[in-house]
N, C-alpha and C positions, 0 to 999 in steps of 0.2 A: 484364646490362642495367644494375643499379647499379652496376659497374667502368664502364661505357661513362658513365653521367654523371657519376661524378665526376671521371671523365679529362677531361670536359669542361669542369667546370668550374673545373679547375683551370687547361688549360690556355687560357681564357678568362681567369680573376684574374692569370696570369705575362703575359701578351699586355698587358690592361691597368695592368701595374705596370711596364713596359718602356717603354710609352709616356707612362707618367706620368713616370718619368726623362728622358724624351728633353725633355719638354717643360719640365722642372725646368730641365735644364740649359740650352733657349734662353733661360727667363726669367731665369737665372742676369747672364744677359748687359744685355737689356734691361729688366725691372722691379725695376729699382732706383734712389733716389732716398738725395743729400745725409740726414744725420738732420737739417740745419739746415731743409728743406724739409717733415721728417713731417708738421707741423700743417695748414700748408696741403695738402698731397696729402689726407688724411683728412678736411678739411671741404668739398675739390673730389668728392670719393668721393660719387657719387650710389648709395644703397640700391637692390635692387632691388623693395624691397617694406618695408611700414614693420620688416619682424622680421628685415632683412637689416642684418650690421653688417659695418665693418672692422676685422679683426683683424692685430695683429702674428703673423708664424709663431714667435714666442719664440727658442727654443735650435736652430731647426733648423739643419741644415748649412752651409744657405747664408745665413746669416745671418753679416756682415764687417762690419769695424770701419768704425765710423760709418754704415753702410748700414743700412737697415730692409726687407726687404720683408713686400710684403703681402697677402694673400687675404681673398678674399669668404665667410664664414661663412655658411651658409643656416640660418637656423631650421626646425627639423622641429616640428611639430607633434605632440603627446603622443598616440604611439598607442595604440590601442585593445585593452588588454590581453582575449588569450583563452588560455583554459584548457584542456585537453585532459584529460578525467576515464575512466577505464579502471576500471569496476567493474559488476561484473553481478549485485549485489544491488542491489534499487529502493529499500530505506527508505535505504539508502547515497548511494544516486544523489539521492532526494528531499534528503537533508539537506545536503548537500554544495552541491547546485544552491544552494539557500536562501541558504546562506553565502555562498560565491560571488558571486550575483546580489546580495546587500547590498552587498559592494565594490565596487559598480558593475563588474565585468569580464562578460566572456560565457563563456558555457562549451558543448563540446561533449559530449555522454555518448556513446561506444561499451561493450558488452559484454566485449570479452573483447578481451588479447595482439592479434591478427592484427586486428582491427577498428581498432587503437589505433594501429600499425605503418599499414596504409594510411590511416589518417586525416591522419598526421603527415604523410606523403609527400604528402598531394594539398594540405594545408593551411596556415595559418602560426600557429604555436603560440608562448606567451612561456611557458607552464608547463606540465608534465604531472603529476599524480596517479594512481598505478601501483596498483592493488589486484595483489596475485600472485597468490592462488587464484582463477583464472577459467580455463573452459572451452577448448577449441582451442588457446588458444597462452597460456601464463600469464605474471603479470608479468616473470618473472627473463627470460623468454626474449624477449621485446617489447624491453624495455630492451637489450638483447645486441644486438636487431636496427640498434632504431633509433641506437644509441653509431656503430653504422660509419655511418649518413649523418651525424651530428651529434655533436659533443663538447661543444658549448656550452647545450644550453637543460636547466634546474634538471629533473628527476625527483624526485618522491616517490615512495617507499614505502608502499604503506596495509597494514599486517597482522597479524592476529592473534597471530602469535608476537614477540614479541620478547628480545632477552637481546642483552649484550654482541658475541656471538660471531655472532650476526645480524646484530647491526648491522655488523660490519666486512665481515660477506660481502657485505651488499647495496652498500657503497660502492664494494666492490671490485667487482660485476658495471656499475656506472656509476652507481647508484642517487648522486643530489646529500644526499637526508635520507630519513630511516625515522621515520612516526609509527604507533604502535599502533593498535587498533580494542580500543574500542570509544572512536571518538574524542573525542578533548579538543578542543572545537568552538574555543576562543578561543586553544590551540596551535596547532589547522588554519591558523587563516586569520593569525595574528602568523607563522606558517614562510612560507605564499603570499606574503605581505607581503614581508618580508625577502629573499625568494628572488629575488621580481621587480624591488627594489630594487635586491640586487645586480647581477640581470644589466642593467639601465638604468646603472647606472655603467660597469660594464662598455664597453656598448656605446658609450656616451659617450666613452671613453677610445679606442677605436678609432677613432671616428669623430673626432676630435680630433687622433689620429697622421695619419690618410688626410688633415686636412688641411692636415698638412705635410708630407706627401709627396705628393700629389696637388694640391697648387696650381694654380690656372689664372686 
């Protein structure tokens, strides 16, 4: 069943990245203007909303001497960071939320491995917090799971052992960082911090490339 969707969606992403070139290439033709013309095109350029701007595509392909074109950038609005917390001790869970909840993000608490796996599947997560000694299915094995639906969003580590030689196994099972328990509350939340940072850059860059390949 999970081969059957990501077969889908992938060939869903190729489908629309086919038709993003077809349409590259008629704009290739038609939306293009003089650079002696830029200024006025860009103060003729009505916003579609006051957070909508016009942007140069910079270095993309199609970009020829003297010519400029140009795409509509939509402002996204800063979403609503949530947490995905996997540990099935409660003073763990209560103090964790606490922290948490003062960053202003939300958080969900599951139990254990398999709770944490379909949470992620039915959900949309920007972090996860992996305790490994828990019941039914344990952290190492959840993170195994969920690496084949996702390569990209940050995993921690929450665990009692640590040593060098742990730490490189966990990165190597997909684990993104390993913090210890009995936690260092202002390490917790400076790693969440940094984590979700990066992957906002991240995405940012993505959605930066899409749109210069995805112009319309």
């Amino acid at each position: 069943m999970k081969k059957n969707v990501i077969y889908r969606i992938l060939s869903l992403y190729f489908k629309r990245r086919l038709k993003a070139l077809k349409t590259i290439k008629n704009q290739s033709r038609t939306v293009e203007v003089g650079a002696n013309t830029n200024k006025s095109l860009a103060e003729k350029e009505q916003p579609l909303a006051s957070n909508v701007k016009v942007e140069p595509l910079g270095t993309s392909g199609l970009e020829k001497k003297n010519k400029l074109h140009y795409t509509r950038t939509l402002f996204q609005k800063t979403k609503e960071i949530t947490i995905l917390l996997a540990e099935d001790n409660k003073d763990y869970q209560s103090l964790i939320s606490s922290l948490i909840q003062k960053e202003n993000y939300k958080i969900n608490i599951v139990k254990n491995g398999w709770e944490a796996l379909c949470a992620f599947e039915a959900g949309q997560y920007d972090l996860i917090l992996m305790d490994i000694n828990m019941p039914i299915m344990n952290g190492d094995e959840s993170t195994i799971a969920i690496r084949q639906l996702n390569s990209q969003i940050p995993i921690v580590a929450l665990t009692n052992d640590i040593s060098y030689d742990l730490f490189k196994d966990k990165l190597n099972l997909g684990f993104t960082d390993v913090i210890s328990k009995p936690l260092d509350k202002e390490l917790l939340v400076r790693t969440i911090r940094n984590l979700i940072a990066l992957r906002a850059n991240a995405l940012r860059a993505r959605t930066a490339f899409d749109s210069l390949t995805w112009a319309s």
